[in-house]
C-alpha positions as CSV (number, residue, x, y, z in Angstrom):
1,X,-12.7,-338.0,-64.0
2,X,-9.2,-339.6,-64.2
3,X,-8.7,-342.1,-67.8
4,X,-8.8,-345.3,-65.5
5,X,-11.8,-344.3,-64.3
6,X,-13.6,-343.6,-67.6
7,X,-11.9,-346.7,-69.0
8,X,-13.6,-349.0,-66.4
9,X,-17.2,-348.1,-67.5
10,X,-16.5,-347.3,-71.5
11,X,-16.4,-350.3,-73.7
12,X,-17.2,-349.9,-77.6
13,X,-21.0,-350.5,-77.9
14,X,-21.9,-353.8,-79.9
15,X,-25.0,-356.3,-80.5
16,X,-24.7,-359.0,-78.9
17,X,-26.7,-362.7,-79.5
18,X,-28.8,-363.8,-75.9
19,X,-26.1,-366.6,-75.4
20,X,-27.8,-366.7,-71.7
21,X,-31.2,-365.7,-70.7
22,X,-31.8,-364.2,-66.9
23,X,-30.2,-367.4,-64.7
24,X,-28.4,-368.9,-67.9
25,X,-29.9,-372.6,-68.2
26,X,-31.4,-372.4,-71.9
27,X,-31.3,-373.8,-75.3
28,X,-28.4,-371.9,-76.3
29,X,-26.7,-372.8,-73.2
30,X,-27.3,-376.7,-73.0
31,X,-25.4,-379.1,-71.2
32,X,-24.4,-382.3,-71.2
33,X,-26.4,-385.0,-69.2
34,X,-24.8,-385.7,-65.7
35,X,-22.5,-382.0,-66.0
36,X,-22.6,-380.3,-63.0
37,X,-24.2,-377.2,-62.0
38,X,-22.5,-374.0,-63.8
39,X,-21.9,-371.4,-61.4
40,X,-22.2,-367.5,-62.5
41,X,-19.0,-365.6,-62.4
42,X,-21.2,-362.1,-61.7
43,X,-23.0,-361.1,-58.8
44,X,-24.9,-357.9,-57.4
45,X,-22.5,-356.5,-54.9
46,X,-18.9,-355.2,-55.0
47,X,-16.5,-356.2,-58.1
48,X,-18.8,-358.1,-59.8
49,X,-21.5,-356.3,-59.4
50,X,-23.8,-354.4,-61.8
51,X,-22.1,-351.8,-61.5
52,X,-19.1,-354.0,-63.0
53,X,-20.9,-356.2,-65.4
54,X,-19.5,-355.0,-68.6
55,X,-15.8,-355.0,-67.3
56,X,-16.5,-358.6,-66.7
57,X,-16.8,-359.6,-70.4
58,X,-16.4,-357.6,-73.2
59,X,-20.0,-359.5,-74.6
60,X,-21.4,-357.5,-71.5
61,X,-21.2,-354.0,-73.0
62,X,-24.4,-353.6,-73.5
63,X,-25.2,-352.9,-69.5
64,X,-23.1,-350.1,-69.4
65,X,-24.4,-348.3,-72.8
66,X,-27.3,-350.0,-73.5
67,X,-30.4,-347.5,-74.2
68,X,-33.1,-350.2,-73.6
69,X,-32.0,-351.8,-70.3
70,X,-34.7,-353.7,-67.9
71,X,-35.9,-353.8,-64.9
72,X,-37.2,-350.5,-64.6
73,X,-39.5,-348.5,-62.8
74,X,-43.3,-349.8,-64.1
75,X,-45.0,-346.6,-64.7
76,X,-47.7,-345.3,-66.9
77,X,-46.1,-344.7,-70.3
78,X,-43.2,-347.1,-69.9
79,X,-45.5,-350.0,-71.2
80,X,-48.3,-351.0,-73.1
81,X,-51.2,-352.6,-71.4
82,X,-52.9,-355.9,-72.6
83,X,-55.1,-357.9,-71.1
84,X,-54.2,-361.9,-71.0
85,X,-56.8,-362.7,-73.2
86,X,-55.0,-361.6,-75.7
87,X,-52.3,-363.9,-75.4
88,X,-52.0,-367.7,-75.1
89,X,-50.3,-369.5,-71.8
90,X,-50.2,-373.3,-71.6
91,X,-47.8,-374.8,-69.5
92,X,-48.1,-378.8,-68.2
93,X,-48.2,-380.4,-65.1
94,X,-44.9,-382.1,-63.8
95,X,-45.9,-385.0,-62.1
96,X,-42.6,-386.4,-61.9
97,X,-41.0,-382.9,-60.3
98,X,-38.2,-380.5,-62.2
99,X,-34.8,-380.0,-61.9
100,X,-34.2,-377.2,-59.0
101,X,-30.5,-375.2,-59.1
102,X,-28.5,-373.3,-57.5
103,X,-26.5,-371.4,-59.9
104,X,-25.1,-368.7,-57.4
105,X,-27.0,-365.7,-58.8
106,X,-30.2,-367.4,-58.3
107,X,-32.2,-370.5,-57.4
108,X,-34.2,-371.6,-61.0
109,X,-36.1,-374.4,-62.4
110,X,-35.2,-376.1,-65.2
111,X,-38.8,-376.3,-67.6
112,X,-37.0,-377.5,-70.6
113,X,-38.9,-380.1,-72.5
114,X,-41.6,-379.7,-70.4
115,X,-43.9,-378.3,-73.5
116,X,-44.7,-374.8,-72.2
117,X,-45.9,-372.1,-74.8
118,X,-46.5,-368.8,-74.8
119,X,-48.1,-367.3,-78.1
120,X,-47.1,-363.3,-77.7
121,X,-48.0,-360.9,-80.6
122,X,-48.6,-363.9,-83.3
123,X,-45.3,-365.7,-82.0
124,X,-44.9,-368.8,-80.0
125,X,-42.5,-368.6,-77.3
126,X,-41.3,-372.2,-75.5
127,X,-40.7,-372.2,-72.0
128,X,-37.0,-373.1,-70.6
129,X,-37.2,-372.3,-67.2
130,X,-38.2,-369.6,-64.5
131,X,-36.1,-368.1,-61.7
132,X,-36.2,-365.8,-58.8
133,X,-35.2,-362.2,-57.8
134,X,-34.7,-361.2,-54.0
135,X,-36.1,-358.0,-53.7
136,X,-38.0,-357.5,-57.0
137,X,-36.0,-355.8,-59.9
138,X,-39.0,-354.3,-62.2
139,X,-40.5,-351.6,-59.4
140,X,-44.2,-351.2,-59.6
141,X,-45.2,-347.8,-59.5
142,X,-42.4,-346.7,-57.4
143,X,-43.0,-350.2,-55.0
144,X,-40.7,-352.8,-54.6
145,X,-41.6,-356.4,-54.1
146,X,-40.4,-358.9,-51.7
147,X,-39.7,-361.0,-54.6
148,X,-40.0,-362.1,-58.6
149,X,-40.2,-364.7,-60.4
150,X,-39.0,-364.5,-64.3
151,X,-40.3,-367.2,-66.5
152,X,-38.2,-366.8,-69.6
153,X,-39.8,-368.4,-72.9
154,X,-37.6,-368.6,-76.1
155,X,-38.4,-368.9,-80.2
156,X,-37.1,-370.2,-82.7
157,X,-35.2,-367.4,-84.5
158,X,-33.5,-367.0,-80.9
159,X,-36.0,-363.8,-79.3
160,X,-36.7,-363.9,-76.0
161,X,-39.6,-363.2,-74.0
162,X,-40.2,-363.1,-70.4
163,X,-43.5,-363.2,-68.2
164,X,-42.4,-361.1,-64.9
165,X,-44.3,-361.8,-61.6
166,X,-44.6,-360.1,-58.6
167,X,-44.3,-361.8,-55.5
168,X,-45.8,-360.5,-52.4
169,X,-46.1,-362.2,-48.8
170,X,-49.2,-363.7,-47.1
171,X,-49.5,-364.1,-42.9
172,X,-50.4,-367.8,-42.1
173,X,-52.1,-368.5,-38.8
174,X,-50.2,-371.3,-37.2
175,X,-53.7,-373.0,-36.0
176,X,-56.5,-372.8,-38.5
177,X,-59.8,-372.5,-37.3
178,X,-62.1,-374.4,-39.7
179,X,-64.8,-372.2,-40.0
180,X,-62.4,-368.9,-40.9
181,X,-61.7,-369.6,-45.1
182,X,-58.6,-367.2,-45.7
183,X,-59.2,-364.5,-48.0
184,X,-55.5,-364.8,-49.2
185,X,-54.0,-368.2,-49.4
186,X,-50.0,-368.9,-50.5
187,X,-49.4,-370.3,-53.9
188,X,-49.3,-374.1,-53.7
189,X,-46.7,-373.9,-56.2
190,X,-44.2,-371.9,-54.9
191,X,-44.3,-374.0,-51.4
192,X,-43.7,-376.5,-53.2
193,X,-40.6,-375.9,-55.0
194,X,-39.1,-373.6,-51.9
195,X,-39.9,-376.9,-49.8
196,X,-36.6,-378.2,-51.6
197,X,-34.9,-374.9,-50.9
198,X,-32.5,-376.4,-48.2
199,X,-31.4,-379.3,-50.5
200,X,-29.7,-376.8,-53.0
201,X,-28.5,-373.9,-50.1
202,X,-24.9,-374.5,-51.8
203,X,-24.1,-372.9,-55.1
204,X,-23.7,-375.9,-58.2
205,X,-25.9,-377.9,-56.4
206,X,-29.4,-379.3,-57.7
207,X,-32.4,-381.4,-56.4
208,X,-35.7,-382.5,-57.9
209,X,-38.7,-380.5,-56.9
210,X,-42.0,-382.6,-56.0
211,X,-44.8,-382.5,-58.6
212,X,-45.4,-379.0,-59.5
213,X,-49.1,-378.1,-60.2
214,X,-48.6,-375.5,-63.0
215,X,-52.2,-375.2,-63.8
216,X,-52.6,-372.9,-60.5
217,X,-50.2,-370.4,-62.3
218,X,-51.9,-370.9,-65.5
219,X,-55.3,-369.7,-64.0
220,X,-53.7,-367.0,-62.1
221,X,-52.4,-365.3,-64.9
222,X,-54.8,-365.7,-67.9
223,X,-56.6,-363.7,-65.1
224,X,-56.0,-360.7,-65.4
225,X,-53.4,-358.6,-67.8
226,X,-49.4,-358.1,-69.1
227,X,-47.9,-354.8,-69.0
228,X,-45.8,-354.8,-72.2
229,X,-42.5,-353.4,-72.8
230,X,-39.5,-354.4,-75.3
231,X,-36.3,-354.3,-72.8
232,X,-33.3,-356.1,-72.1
233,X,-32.4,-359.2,-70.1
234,X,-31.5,-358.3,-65.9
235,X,-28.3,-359.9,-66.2
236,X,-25.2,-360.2,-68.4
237,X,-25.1,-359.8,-71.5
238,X,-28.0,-357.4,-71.1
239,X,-29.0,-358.0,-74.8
240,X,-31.5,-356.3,-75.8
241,X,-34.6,-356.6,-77.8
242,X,-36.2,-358.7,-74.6
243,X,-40.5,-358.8,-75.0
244,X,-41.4,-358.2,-71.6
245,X,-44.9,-359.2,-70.0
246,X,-45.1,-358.1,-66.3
247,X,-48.1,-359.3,-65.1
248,X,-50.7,-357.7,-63.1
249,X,-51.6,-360.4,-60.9
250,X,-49.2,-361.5,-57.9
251,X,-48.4,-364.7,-56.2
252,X,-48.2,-364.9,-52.4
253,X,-46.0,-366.6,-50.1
254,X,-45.9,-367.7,-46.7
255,X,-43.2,-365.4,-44.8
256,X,-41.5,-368.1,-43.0
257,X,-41.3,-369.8,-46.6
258,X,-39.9,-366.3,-48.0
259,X,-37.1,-366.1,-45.0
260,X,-36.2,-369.7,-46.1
261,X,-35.6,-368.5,-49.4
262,X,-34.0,-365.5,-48.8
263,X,-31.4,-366.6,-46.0
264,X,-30.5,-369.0,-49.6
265,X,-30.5,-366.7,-52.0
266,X,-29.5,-363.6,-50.6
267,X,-29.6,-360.1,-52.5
268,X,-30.1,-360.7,-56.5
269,X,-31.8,-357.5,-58.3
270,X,-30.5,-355.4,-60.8
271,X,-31.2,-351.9,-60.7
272,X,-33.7,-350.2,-61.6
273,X,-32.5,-348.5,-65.1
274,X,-33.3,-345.4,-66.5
275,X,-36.3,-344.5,-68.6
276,X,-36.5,-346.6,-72.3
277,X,-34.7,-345.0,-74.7
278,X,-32.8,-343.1,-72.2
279,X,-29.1,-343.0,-72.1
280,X,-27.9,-345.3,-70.1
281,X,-26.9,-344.4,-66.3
282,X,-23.7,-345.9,-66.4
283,X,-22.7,-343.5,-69.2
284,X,-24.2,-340.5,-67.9
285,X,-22.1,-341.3,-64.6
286,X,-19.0,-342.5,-66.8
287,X,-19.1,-339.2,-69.0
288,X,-19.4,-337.2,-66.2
289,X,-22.7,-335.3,-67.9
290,X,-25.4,-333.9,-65.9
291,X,-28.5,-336.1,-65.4
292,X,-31.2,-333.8,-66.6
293,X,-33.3,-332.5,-63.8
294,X,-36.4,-329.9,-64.1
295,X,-35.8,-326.2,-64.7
296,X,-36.6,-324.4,-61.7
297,X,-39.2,-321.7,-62.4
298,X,-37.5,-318.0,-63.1
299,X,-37.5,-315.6,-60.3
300,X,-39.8,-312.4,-60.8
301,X,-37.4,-309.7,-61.3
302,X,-37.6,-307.1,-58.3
303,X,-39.2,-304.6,-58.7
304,X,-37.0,-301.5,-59.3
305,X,-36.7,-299.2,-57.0
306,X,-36.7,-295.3,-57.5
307,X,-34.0,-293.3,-57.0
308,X,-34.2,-291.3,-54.4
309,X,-35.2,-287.4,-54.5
310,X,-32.8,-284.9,-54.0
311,X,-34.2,-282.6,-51.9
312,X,-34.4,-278.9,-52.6
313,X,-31.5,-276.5,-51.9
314,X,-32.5,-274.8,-48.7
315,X,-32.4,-271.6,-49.1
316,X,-29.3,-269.3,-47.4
317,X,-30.1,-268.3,-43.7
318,X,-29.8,-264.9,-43.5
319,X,-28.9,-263.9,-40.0
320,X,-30.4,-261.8,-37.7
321,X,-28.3,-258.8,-36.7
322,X,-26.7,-258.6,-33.5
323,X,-28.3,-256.4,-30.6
324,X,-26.7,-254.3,-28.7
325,X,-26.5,-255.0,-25.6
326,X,-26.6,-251.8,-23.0
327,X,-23.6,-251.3,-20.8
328,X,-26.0,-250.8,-17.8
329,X,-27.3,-255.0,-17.8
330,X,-25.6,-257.9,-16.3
331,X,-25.8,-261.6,-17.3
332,X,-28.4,-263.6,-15.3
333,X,-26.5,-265.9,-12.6
């Protein structure tokens, strides 16, 4: 591997502060009232890509040596499971709508000041705002989701926790008979926001969302459990030290909703990184190491073979002594 080549993936490891949470709007990114819309300068394809990320900004080192990197692949033994109960969720109503952006590397609503809290582990976390991923970027057992939202809570010593949820799509009959309930409904929620999706199809642009029930969320997830894991934020700076909650319950949406969405947002997931505590992929391809793969099972030796007998001397031929033949008998014709 040439010296450029290991030079565009090797920076000098350092700690780094969260100056921006996954989708960037947050207390330690404030702006000004009436500034416009920041647009991300990375992206999840070509040159600024993840691939990229830490060539971007030298604060972005961590996503090419990081050890603790999210999303990553949600299986048994990468995270701790608790049920909700043992946590505390309370997010308000917003009768009067939210703030709805475009920031380029994803659509997000702005929650700050709404009051949210989530109390994880003896800490209260305040919500800032939540965002969405097009496909999915943790991978549930091996599955990816259509989509995932990322509702990213801050405290006041600056940690960082995020409540991950899977979002999966629902068929809607376009005449509803009224004696057939649906079994599976779309989230009220979601339709709502994404009803706004067109007004902010532009990057830096923003709307207001109608009234956004939050309670149905609320329910949902004090429902059922979090699968915990201590990781890294999905986009630059990757810091790390993250509390991740994915949750076990999922929120549907319509699939003509979901295309609405998607034709907007386009292709936004990181990744999925390698195991926690691993070394990072990006150094393991940069270093030009071997990824460590199984030992194949040794071969039985063969059996050996025996060498093969000499056989005996045969013993000399003597020969048999010529006859005399009389003079008086011809050769047969």
């Amino acid at each position: 591997m040439s010296s450029t080549f290991s030079r565009l993936f090797l920076l000098a490891a350092s700690v780094t502060p969260a100056l921006a949470f996954c989708g960037a709007h947050t207390h330690l990114d404030r702006r000004a009232e009436g500034e416009e819309v920041p647009v991300s300068t990375f992206g999840y394809t070509g040159t600024i890509g993840p691939v990229l990320w830490s060539q971007l900004d030298a604060a972005n080192a961590l996503c090419s040596t990081g050890a603790n990197q999210s999303p990553i692949n949600m299986v048994e033994g990468e995270f701790t499971l608790i049920p909700a109960s043992d946590t505390e969720l309370t997010i308000p109503d917003v009768p009067e709508g939210a703030t709805f952006e475009n920031l380029g590397s994803t659509v997000e609503v702005v929650m700050e000041g709404v009051g949210g809290k989530f109390v994880l582990e003896g800490k209260t976390f305040t919500l800032e705002q939540f965002h969405f991923h097009h496909p999915s970027e943790h991978v549930d057992n091996g599955v990816s989701m259509p989509m995932e939202m990322h509702m990213v809570f801050s405290g006041e010593a600056e940690e960082i926790a995020v409540i991950g949820i899977y979002v999966d799509l629902v068929d809607v009959p376009a005449v509803l008979q009224l004696h057939i309930l649906p079994r599976r409904a779309p989230s009220t929620l979601l339709e709502t926001i994404f009803s706004s999706i067109a007004e902010i199809a532009s990057p830096g642009t923003s709307t207001k969302t109608k009234p956004l029930i939050m309670s149905e969320l609320v329910t949902l997830l004090n429902a059922g459990s979090f699968q915990r894991y201590t990781g890294s934020l999905t986009t630059p700076p990757c810091s790390e030290g993250v509390a991740w909650s994915v949750a076990t319950e999922k929120l549907l949406l319509s699939k003509s909703t979901y295309q609405a969405v998607r034709d907007i947002v386009g292709f936004n997931s990181r990744y999925p990184q390698n195991n926690l505590g691993g070394q990072n992929l990006l150094s393991i391809a940069s270093s030009g190491a071997e990824a460590p793969v199984a030992e194949a099972p040794a071969e039985a030796a063969p059996a050996e073979t025996p060498a093969a007998e000499t056989p005996a001397e045969a013993a000399p031929v003597t020969e048999a002594p010529a006859v005399e033949v009389p003079s008086n008998v011809t050769a047969a014709h």
